[in-house]
PDB file of N, CA, C and O in Angstrom, chain B, residues numbered from 101:
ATOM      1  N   UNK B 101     -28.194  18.895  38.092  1.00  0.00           N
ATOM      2  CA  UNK B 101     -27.280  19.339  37.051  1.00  0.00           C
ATOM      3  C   UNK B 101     -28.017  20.268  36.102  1.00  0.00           C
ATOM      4  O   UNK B 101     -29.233  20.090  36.021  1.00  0.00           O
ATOM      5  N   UNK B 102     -27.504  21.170  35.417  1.00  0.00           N
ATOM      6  CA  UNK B 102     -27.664  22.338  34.725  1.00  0.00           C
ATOM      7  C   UNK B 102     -28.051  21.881  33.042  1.00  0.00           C
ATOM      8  O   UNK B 102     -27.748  20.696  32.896  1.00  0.00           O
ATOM      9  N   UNK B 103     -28.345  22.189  32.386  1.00  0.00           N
ATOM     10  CA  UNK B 103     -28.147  22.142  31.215  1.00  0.00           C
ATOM     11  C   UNK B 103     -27.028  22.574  29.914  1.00  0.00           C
ATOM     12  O   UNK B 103     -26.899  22.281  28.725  1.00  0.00           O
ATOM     13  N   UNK B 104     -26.219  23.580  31.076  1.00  0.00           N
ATOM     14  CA  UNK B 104     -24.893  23.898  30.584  1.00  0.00           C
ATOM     15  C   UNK B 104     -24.114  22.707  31.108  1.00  0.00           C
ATOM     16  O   UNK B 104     -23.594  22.169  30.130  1.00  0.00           O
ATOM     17  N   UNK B 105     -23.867  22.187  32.005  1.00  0.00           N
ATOM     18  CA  UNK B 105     -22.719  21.221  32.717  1.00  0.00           C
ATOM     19  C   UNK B 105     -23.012  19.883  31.699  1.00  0.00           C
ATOM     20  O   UNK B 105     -22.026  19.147  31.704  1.00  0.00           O
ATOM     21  N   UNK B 106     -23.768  19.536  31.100  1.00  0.00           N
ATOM     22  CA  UNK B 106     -24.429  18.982  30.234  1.00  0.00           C
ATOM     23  C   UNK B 106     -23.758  19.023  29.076  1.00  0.00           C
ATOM     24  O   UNK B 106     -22.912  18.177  28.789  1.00  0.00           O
ATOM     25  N   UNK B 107     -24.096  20.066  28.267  1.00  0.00           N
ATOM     26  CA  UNK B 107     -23.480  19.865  26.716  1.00  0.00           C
ATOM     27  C   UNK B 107     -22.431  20.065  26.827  1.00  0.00           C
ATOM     28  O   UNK B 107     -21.787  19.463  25.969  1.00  0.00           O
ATOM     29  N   UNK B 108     -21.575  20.897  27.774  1.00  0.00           N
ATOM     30  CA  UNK B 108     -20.303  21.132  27.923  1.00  0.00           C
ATOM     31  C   UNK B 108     -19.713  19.519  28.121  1.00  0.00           C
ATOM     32  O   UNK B 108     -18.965  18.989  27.299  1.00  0.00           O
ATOM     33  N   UNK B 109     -20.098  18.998  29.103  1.00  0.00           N
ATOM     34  CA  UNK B 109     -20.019  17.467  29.420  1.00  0.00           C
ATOM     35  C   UNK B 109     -19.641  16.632  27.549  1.00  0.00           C
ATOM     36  O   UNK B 109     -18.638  16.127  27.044  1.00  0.00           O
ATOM     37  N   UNK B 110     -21.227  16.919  27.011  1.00  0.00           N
ATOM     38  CA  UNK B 110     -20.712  15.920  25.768  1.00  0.00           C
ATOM     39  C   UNK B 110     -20.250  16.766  24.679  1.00  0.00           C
ATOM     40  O   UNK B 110     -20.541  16.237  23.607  1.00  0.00           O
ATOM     41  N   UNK B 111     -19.545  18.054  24.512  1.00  0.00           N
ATOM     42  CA  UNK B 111     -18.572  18.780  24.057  1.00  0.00           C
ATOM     43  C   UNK B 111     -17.248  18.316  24.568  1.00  0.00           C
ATOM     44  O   UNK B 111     -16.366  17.947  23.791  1.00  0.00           O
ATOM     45  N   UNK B 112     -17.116  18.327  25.698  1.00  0.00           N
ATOM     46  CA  UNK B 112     -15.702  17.435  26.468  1.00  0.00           C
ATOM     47  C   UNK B 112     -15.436  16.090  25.201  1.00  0.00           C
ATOM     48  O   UNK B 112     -14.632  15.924  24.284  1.00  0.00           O
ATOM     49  N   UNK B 113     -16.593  15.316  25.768  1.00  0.00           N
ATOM     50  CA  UNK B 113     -16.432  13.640  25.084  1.00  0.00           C
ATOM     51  C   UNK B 113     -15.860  13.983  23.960  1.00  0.00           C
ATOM     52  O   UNK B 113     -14.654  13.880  23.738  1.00  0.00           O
ATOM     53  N   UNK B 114     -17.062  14.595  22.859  1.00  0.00           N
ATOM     54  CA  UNK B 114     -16.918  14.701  21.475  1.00  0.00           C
ATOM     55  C   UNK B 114     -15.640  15.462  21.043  1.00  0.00           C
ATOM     56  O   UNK B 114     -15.407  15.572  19.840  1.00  0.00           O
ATOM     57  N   UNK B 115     -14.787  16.000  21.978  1.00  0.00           N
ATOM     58  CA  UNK B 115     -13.576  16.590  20.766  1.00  0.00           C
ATOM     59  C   UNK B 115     -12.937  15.299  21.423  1.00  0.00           C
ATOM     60  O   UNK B 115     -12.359  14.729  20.497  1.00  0.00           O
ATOM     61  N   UNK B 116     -12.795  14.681  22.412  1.00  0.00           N
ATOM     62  CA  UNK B 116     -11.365  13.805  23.215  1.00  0.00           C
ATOM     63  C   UNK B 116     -11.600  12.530  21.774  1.00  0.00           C
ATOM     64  O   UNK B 116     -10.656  11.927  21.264  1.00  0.00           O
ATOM     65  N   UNK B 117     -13.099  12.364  21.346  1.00  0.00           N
ATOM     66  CA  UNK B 117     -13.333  11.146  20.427  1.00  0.00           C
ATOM     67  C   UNK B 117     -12.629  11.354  18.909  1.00  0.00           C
ATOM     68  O   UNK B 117     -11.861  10.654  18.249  1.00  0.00           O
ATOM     69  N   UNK B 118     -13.392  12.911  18.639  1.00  0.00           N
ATOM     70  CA  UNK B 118     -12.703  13.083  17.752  1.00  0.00           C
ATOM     71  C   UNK B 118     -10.992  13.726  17.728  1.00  0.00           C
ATOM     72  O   UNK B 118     -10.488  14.285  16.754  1.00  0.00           O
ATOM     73  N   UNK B 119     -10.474  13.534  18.733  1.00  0.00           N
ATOM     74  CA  UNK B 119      -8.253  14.012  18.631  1.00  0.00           C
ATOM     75  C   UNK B 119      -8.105  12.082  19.156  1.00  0.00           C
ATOM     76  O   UNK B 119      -7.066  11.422  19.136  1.00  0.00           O
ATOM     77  N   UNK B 120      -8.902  11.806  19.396  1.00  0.00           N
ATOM     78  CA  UNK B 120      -8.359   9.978  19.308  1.00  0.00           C
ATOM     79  C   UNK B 120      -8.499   9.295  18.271  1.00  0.00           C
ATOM     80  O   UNK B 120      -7.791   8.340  17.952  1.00  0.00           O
ATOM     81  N   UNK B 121      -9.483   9.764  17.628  1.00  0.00           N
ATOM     82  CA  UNK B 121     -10.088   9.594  15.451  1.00  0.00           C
ATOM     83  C   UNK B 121      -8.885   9.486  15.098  1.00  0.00           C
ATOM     84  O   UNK B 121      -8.172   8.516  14.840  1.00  0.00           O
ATOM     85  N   UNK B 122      -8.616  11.348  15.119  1.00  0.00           N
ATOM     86  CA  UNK B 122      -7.338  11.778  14.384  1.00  0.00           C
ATOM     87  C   UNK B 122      -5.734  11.124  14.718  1.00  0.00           C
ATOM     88  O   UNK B 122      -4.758  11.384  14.014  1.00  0.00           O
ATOM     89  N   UNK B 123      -5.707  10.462  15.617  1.00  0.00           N
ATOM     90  CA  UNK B 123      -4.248  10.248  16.222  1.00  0.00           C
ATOM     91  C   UNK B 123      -3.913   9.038  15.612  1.00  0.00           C
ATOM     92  O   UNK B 123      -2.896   8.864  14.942  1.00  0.00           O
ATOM     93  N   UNK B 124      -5.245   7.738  15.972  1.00  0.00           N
ATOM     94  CA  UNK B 124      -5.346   6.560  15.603  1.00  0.00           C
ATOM     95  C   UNK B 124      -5.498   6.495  13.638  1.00  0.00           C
ATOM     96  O   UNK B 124      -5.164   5.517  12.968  1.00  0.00           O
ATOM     97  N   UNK B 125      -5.953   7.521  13.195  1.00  0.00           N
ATOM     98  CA  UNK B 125      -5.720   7.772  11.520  1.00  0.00           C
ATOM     99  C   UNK B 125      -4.277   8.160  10.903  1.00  0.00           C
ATOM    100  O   UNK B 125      -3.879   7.662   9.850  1.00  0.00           O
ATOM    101  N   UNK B 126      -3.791   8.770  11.393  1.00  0.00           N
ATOM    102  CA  UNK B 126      -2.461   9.193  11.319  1.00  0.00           C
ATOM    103  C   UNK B 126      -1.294   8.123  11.396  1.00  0.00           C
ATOM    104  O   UNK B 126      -0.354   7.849  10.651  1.00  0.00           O
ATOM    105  N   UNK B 127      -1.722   7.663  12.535  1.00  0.00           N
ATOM    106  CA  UNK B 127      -0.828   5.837  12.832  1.00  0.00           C
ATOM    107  C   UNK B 127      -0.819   4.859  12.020  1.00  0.00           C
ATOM    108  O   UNK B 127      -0.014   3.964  11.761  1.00  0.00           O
ATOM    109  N   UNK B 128      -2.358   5.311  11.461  1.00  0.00           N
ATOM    110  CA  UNK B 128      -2.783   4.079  10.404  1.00  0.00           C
ATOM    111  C   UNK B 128      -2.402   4.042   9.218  1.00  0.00           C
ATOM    112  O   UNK B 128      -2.181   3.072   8.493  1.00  0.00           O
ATOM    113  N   UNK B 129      -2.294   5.619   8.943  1.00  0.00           N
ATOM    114  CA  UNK B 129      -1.907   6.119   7.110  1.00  0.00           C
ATOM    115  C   UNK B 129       0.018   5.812   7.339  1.00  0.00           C
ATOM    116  O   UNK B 129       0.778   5.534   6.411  1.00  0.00           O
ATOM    117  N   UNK B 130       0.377   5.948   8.639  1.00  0.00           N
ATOM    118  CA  UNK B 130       1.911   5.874   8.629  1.00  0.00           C
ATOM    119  C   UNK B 130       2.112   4.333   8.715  1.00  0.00           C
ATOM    120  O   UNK B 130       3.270   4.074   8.385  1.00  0.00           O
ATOM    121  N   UNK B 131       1.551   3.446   8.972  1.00  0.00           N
ATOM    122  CA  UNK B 131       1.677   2.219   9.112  1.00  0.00           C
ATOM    123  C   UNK B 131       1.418   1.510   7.961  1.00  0.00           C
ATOM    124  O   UNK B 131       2.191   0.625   7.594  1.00  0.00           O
ATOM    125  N   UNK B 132       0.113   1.882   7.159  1.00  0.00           N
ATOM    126  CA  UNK B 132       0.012   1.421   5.697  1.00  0.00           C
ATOM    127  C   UNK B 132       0.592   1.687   4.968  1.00  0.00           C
ATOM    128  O   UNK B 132       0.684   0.899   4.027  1.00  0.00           O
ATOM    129  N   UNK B 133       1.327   2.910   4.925  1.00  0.00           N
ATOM    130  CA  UNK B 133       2.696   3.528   4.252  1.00  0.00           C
ATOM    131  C   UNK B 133       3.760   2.537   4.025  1.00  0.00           C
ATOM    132  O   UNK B 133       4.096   2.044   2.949  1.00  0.00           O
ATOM    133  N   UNK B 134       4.311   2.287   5.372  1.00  0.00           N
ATOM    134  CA  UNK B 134       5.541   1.369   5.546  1.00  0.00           C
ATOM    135  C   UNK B 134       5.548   0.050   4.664  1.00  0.00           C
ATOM    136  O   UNK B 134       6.315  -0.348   3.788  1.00  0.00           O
ATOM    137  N   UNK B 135       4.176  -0.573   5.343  1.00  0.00           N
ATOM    138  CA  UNK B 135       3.610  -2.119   4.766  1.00  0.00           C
ATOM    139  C   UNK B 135       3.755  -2.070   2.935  1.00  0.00           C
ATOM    140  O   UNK B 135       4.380  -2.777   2.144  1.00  0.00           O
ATOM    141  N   UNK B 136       3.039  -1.125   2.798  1.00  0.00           N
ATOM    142  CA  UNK B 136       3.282  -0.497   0.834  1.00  0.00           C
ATOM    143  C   UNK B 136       4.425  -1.041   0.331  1.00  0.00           C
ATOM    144  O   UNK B 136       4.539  -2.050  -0.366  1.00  0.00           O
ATOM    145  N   UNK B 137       5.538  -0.054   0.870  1.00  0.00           N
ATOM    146  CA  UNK B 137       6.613   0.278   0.560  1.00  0.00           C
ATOM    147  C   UNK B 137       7.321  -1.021   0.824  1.00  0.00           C
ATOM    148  O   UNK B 137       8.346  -1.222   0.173  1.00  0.00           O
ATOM    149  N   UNK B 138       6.852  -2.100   1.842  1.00  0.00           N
ATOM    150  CA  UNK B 138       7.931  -3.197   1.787  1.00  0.00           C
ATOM    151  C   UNK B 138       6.794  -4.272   0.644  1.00  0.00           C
ATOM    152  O   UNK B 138       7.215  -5.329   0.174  1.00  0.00           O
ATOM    153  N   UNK B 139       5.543  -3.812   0.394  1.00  0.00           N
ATOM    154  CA  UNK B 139       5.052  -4.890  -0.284  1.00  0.00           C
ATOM    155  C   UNK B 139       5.315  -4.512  -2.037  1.00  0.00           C
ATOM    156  O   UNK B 139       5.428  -5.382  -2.900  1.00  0.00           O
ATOM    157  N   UNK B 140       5.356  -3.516  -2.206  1.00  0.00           N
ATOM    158  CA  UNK B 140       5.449  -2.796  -3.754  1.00  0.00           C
ATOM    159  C   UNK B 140       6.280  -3.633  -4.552  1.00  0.00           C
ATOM    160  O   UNK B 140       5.768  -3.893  -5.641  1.00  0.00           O
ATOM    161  N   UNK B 141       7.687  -4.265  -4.304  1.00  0.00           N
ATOM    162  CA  UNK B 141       8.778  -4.319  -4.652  1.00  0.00           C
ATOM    163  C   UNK B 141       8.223  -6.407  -4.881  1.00  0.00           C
ATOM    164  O   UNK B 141       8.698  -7.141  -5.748  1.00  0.00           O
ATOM    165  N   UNK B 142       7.552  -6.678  -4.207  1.00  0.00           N
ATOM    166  CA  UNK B 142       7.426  -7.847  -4.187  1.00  0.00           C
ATOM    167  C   UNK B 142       6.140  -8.298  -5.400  1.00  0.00           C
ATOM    168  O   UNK B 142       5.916  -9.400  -5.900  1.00  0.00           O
ATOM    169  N   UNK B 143       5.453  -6.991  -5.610  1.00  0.00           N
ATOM    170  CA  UNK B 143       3.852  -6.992  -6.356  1.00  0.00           C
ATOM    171  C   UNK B 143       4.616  -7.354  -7.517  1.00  0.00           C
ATOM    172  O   UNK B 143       4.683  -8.394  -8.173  1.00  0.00           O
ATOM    173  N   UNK B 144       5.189  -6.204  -7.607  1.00  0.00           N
ATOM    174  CA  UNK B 144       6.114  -5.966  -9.036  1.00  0.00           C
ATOM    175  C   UNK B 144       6.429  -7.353  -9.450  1.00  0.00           C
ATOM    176  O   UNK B 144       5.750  -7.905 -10.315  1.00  0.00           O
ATOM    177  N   UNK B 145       7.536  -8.006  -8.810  1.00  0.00           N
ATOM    178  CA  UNK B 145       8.290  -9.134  -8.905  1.00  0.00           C
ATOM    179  C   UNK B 145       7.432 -10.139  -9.282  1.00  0.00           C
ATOM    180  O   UNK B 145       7.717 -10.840 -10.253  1.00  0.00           O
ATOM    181  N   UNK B 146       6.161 -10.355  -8.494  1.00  0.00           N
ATOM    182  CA  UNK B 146       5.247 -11.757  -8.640  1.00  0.00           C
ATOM    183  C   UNK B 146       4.523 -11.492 -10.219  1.00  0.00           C
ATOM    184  O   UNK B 146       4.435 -12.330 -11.117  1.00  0.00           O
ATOM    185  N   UNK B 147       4.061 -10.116 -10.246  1.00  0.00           N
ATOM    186  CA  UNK B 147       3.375  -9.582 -11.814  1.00  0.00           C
ATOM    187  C   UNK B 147       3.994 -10.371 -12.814  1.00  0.00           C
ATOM    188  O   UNK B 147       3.596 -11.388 -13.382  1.00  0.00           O
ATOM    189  N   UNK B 148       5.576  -9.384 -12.982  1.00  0.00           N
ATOM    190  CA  UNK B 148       6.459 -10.115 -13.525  1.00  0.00           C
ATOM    191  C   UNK B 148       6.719 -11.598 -14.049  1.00  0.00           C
ATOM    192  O   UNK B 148       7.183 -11.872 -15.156  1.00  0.00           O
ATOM    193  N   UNK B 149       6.389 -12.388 -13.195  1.00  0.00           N
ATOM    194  CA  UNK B 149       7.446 -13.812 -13.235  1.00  0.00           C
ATOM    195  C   UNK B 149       5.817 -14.299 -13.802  1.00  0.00           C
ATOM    196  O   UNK B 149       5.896 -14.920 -14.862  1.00  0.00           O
ATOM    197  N   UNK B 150       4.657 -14.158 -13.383  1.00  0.00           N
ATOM    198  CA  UNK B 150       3.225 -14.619 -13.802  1.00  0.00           C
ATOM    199  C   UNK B 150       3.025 -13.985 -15.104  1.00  0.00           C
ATOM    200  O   UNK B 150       2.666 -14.759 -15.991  1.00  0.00           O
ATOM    201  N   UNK B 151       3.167 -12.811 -15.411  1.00  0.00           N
ATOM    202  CA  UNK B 151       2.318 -12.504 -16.857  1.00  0.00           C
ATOM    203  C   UNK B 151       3.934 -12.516 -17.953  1.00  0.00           C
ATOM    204  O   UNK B 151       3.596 -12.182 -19.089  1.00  0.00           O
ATOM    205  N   UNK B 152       5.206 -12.748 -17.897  1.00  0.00           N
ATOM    206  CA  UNK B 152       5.921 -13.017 -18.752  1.00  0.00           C
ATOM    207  C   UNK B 152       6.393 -11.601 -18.897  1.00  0.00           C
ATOM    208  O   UNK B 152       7.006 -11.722 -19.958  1.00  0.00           O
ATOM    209  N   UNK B 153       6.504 -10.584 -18.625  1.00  0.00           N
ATOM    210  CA  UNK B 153       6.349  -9.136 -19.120  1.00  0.00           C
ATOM    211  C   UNK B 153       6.955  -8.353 -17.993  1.00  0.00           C
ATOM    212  O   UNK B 153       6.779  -8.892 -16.900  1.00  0.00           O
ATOM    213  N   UNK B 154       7.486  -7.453 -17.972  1.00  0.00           N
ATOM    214  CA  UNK B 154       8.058  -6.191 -16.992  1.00  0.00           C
ATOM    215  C   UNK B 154       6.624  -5.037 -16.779  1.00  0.00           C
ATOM    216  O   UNK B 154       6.187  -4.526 -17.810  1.00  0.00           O
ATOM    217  N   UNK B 155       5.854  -4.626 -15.230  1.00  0.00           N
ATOM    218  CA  UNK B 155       5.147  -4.088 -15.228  1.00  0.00           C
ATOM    219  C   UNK B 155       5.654  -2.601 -15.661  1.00  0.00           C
ATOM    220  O   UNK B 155       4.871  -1.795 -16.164  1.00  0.00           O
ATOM    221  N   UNK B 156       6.713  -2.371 -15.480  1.00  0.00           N
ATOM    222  CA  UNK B 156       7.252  -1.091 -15.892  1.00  0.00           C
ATOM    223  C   UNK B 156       7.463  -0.120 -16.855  1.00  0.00           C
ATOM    224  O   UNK B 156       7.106   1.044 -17.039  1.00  0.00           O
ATOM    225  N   UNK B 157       8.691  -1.598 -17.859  1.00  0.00           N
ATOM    226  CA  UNK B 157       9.016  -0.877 -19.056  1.00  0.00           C
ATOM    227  C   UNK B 157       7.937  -1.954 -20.804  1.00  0.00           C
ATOM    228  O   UNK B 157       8.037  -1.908 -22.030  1.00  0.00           O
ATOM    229  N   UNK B 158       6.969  -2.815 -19.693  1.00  0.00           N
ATOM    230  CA  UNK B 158       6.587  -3.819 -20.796  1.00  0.00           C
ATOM    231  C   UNK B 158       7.218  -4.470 -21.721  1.00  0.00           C
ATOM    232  O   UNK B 158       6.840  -4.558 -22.890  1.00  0.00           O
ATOM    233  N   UNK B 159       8.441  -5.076 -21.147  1.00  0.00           N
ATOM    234  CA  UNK B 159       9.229  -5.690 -22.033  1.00  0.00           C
ATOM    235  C   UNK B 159       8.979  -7.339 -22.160  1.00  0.00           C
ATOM    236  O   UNK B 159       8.328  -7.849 -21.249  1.00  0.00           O
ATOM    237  N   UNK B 160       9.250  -7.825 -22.767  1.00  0.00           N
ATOM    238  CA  UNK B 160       8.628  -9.167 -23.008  1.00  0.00           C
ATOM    239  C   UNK B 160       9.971  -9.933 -22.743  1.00  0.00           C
ATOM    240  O   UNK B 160      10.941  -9.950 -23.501  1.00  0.00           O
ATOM    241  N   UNK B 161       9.855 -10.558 -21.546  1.00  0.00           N
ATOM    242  CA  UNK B 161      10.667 -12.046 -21.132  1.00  0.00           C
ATOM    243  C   UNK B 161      10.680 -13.096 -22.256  1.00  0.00           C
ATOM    244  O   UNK B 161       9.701 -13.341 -22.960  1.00  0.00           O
ATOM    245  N   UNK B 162      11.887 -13.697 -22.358  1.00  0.00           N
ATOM    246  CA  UNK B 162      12.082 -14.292 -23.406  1.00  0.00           C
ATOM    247  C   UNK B 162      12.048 -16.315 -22.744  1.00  0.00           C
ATOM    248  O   UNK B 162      11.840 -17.335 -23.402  1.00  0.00           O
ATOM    249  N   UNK B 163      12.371 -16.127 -21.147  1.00  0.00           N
ATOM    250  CA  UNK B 163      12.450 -17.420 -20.345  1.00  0.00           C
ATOM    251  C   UNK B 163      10.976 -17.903 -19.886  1.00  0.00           C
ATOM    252  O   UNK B 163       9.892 -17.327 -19.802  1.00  0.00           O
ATOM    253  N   UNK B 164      11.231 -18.652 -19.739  1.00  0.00           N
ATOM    254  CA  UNK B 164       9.632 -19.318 -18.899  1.00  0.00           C
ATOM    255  C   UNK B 164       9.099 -18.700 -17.466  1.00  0.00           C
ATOM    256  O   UNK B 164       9.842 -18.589 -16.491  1.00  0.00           O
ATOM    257  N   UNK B 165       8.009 -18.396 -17.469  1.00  0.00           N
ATOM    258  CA  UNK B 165       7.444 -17.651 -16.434  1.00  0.00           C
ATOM    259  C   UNK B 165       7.648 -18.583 -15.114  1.00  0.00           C
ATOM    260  O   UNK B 165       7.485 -19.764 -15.422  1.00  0.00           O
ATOM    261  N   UNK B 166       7.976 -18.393 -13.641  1.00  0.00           N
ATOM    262  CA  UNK B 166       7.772 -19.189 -12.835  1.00  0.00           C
ATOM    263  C   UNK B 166       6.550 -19.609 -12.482  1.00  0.00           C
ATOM    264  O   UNK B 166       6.493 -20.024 -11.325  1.00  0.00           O
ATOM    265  N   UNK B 167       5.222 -19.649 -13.301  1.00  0.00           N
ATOM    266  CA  UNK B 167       4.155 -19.950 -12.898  1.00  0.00           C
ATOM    267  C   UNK B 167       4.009 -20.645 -14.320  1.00  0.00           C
ATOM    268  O   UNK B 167       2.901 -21.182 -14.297  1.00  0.00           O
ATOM    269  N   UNK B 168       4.559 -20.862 -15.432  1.00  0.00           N
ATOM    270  CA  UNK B 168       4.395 -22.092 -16.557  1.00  0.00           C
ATOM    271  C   UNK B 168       5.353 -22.822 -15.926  1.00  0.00           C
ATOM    272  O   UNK B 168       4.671 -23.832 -15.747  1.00  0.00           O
ATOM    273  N   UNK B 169       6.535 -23.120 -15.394  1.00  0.00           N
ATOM    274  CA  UNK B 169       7.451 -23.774 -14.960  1.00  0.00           C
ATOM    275  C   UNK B 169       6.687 -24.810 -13.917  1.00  0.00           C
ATOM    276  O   UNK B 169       6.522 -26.026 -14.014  1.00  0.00           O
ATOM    277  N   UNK B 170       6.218 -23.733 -12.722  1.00  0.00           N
ATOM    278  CA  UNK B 170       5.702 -24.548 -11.436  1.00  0.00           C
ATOM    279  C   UNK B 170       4.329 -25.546 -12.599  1.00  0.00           C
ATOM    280  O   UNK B 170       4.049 -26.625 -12.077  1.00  0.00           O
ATOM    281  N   UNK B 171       3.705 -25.336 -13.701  1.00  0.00           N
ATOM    282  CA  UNK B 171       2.743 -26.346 -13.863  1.00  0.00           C
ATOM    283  C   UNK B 171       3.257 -27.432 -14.432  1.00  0.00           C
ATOM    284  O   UNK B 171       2.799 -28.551 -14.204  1.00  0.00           O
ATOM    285  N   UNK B 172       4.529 -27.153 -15.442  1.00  0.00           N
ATOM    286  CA  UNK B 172       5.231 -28.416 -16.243  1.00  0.00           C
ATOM    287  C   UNK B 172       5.808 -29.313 -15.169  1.00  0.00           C
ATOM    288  O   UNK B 172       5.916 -30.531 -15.312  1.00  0.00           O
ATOM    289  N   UNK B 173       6.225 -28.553 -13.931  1.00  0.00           N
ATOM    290  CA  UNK B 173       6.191 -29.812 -12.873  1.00  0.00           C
ATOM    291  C   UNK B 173       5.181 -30.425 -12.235  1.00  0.00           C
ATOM    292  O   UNK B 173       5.369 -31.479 -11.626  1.00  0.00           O
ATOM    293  N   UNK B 174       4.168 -29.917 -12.294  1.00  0.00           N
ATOM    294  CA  UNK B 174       2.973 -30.227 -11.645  1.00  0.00           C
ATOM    295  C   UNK B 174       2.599 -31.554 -12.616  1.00  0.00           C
ATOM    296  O   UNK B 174       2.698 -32.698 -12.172  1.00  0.00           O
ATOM    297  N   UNK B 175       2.240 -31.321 -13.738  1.00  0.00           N
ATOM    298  CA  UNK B 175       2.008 -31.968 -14.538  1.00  0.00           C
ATOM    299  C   UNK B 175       2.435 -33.218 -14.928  1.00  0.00           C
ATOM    300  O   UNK B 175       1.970 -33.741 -15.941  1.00  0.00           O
TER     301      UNK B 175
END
């Protein structure tokens, strides 16, 4: 074998590794996307009901947090 058939050889490998990088990154940023978007709505909600407060508009809840509630039963 040549020394051209060679680097050409691991020129082959090295782009097929790097367009399988790129394909499998793309899948990943579209997949963590989705997961976000169904977890966002739930972050919010748990913030909420734990610190007494709206993460949004910082408004102050006037009812018992579901996390002072869950301890007065605990208790």
């Amino acid at each position: 074998m040549s020394a051209e058939v060679i680097i050409i050889g691991w020129l082959a490998v090295c782009f097929v590794g790097l367009f399988a990088y790129s394909i499998g990154r793309r899948m990943g940023h579209k997949e963590g996307r989705s997961a976000a978007l169904c977890e966002a709505p739930l972050r919010l909600r748990m913030d909420a009901l734990e610190k007494g407060n709206c993460p949004i508009c910082n408004s102050v809840s006037t009812h018992a947090t579901w996390y002072n509630e869950r301890e007065e039963v605990i208790r």
